[in-house]
C-alpha positions in Angstrom: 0.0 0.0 0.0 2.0 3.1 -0.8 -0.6 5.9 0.5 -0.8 6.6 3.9 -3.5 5.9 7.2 -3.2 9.8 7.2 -4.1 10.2 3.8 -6.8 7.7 3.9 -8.0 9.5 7.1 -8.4 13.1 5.5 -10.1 11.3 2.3 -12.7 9.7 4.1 -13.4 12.8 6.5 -13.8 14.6 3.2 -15.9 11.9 1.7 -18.5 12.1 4.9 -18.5 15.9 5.4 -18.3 16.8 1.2 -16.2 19.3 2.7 -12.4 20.5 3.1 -13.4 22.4 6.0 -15.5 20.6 8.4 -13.4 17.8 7.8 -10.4 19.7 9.0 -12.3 21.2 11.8 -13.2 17.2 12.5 -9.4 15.9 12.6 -7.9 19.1 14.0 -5.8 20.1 11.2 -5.9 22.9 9.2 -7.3 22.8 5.5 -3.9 23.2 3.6 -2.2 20.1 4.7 -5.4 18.3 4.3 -5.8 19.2 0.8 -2.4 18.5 0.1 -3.4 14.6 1.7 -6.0 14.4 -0.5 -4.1 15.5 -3.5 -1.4 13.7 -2.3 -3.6 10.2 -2.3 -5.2 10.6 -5.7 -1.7 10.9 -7.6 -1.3 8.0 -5.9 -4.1 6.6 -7.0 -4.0 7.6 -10.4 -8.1 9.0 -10.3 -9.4 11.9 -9.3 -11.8 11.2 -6.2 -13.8 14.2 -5.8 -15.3 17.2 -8.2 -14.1 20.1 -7.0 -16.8 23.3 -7.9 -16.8 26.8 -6.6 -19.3 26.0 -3.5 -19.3 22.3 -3.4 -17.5 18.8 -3.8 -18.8 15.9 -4.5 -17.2 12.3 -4.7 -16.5 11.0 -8.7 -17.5 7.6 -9.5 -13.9 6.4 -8.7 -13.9 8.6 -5.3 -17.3 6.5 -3.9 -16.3 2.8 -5.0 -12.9 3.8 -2.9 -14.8 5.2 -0.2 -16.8 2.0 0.1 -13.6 0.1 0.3 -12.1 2.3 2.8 -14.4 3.5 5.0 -14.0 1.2 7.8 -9.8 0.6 7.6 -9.2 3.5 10.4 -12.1 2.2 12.8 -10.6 -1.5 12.3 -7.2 -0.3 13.0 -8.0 1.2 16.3 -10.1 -1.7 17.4 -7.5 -3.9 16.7 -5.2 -1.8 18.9 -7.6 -1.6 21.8 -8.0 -5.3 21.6 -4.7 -5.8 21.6 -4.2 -3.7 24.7 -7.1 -5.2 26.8 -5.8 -8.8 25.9 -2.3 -7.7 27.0 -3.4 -6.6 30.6 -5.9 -9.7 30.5 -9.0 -7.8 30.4 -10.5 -9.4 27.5 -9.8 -12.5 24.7 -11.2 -13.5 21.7 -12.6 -17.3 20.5 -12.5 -17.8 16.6 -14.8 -21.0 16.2 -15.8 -22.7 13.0 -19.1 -24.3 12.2 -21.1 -26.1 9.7 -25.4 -25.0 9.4 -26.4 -28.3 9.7 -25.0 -28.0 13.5 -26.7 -25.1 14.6 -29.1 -27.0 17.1 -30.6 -25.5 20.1 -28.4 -27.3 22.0 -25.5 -25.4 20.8 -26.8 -21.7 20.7 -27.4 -22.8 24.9 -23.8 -23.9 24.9 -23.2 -20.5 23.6 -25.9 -18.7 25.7 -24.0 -20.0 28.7 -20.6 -19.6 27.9 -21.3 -15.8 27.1 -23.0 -15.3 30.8 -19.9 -17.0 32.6 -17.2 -14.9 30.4 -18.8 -11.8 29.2 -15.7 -10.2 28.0 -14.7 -12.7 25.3 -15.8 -11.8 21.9 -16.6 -15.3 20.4 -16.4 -14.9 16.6 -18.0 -17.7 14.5 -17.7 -18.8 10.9 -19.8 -20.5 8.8 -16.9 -22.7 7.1 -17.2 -25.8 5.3 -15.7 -28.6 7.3 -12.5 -28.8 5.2 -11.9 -25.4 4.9 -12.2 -25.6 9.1 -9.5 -28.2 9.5 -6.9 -26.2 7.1 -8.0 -22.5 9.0 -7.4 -24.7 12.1 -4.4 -26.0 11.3 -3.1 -22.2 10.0 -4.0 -20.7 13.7 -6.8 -18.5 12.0 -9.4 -20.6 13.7 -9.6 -21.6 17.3 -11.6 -24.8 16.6 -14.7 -25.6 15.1 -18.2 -27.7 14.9 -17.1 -29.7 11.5 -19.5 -32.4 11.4 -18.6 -35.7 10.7 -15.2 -36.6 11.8 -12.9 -37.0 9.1 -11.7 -40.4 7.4 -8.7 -39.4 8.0 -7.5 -37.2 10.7 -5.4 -34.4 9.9 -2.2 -34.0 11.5 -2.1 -31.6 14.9 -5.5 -32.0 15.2 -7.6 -33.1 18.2 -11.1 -34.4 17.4 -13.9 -34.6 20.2 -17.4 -35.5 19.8 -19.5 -33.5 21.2 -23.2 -34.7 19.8 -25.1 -37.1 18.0 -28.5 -37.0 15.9 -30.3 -39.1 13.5 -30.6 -38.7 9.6 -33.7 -37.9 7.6 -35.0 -38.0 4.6 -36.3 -34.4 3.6 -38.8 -34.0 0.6 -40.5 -31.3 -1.3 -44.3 -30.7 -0.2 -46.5 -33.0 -1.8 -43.9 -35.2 -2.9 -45.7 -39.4 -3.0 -43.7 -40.1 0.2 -43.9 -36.7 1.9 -46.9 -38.0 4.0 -45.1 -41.2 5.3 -44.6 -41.8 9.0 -41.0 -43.3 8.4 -39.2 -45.3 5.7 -36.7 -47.5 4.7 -33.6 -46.5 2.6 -33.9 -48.7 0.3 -37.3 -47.4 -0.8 -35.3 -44.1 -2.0 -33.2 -46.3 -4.8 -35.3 -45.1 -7.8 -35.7 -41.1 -6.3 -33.2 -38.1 -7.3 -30.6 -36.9 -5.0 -29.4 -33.5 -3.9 -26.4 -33.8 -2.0 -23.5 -32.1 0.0 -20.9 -31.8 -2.0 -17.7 -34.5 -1.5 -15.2 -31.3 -1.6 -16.6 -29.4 1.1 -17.5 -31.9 3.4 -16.0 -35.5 2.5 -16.8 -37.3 5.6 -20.6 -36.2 5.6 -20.6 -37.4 1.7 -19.1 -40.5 2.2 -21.1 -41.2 5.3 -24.5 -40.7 3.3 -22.8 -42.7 0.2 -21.7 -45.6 2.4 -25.4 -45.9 3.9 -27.1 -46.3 0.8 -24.5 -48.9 -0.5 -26.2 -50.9 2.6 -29.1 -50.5 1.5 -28.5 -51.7 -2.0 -28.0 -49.3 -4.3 -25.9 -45.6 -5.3 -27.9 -42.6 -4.8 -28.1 -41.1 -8.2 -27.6 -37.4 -7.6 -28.5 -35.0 -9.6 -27.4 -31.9 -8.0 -24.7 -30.9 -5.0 -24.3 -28.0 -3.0 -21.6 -27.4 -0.3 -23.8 -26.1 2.1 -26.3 -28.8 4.2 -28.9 -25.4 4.5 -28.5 -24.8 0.8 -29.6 -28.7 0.0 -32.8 -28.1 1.8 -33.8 -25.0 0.2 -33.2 -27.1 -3.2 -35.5 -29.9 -1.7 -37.6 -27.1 -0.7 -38.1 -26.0 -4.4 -38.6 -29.6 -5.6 -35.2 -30.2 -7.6 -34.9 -34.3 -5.3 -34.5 -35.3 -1.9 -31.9 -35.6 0.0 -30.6 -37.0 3.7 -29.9 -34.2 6.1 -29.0 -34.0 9.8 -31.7 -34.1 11.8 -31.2 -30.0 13.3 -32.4 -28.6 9.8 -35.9 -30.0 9.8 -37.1 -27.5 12.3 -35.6 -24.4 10.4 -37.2 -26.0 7.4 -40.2 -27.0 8.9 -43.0 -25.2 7.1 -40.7 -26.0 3.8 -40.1 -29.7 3.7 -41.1 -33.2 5.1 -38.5 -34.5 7.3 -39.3 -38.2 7.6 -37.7 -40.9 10.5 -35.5 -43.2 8.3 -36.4 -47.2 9.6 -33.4 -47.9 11.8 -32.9 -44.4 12.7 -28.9 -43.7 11.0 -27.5 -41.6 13.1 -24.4 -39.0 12.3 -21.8 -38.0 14.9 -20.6 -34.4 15.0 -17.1 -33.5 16.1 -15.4 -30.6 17.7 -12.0 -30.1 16.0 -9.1 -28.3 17.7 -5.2 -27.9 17.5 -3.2 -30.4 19.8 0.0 -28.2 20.4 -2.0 -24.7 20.8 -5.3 -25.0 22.4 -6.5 -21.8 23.5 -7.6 -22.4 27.2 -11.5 -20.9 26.5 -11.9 -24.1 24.5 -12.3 -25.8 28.3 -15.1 -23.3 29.2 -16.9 -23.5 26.4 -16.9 -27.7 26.8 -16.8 -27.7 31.2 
């Protein structure tokens, strides 16, 4: 970045005020020098990023795109130093966690609910991550842990892998589909229906899993469709593209959308917890007493 915080200060006071002097009354300098920032920044630039007339500026095209991009860089900056500080003299810490829709259950937003009124000054940041792209933040130190799903085939190296819950499998349909009234069925029943899946490259394990069940059953689900989100499979069985076989959690936040029917046997899926084994970051134990 050649141009400076300064300069991107005295634009973006200019940008919000539309003008050279209340924005230099609003970062205590006086007008010259912050003309000669804003000049400074669009020859560096290479654009113009205001219209300059007699009474009035105004941003140029180029001048409100950078403004969008900009706007929020000095804020960031001094939040970033502030946390900093606070974590420094142990006043407040920061979770980065990792999760998958399909494990947003009740049971984890009151895992959540209680963590936050025990520690009220950790910021727990969460991100909805497919489970692969998880284990490889995890494994980087950009992610604390994270709800992944299934565990994987193969566990990654420096990773710890905890369960942490268990629910069953159904079968999700589109409204008025010939076995959306059913009270349960077998899998084998579904060997002739069209699949919409999670995709294989976003979450293997969860893939594989629903893959290896129907192979039990007697046949290869014939899938027409993949998405890697478990949400964004519903919404397509939602819309009548197939069915599919989703976790258990997502028939109540699709409830007025799909039929979510009790497979015979009741399959179940295990999620995980994944973590780093040399690095765990000691909130992890709070947030699993």
């Amino acid at each position: 970045m050649d141009y400076s915080l300064r300069e991107l200060e005295c634009f973006i006071a200019v940008a919000e005020e539309l003008s050279f002097t209340r924005a230099a009354k609003r970062l205590h300098l006086a007008q010259p020098p912050l003309s000669r920032h804003v000049r400074t920044l669009e020859e560096k630039i290479g654009a113009a990023l205001f219209i300059r007339e007699p009474r009035r500026i105004s941003l140029t095209a180029a001048g409100h795109l950078f403004y969008e991009e900009t706007r929020h860089i000095p804020r960031r900056i001094v939040r970033a130093g502030d946390a900093a500080k606070l974590c420094a003299e142990g006043k407040t810490e920061r979770l980065r966690l990792g999760f998958v829709s399909a494990v947003m259950t009740d049971e984890l937003v009151e895992t959540f609910r209680k963590f936050r009124l025990k520690h009220p000054s950790v910021q727990v940041m969460l991100h909805d991550v497919s489970p692969s792209d998880q284990l490889t933040a995890i494994a980087d130190g950009r992610l604390d842990g994270g709800f992944i799903g299934l565990a994987p085939e193969e566990r990654p190296a420096g990773i710890r892998l905890a369960m942490w819950s268990k629910e069953p499998l159904l079968c999700f349909t589109p409204p008025g589909h010939p076995l959306s009234a059913r009270k349960s069925i077998a899998l084998k029943e579904l060997a002739d229906e069209s699949f919409i899946a999670v995709s294989s490259e976003s979450a293997p394990a969860f893939a594989n899993h629903v893959r290896d069940l129907c192979a039990m059953a007697g046949f290869r689900p014939r899938i027409i469709l993949e998405s890697p989100r478990a949400q964004a499979v519903a919404l397509m069985v939602a819309a009548g593209s197939g069915i599919a076989l989703l976790p258990a959690a997502l028939a109540g936040v699709m409830k007025n959308s799909v039929a979510a029917i009790p497979i015979k046997g009741t399959p179940t899926i295990t999620h995980v917890f994944a973590s780093p084994k040399d690095r765990p970051n000691p909130l992890l134990k709070a947030l699993f007493p």
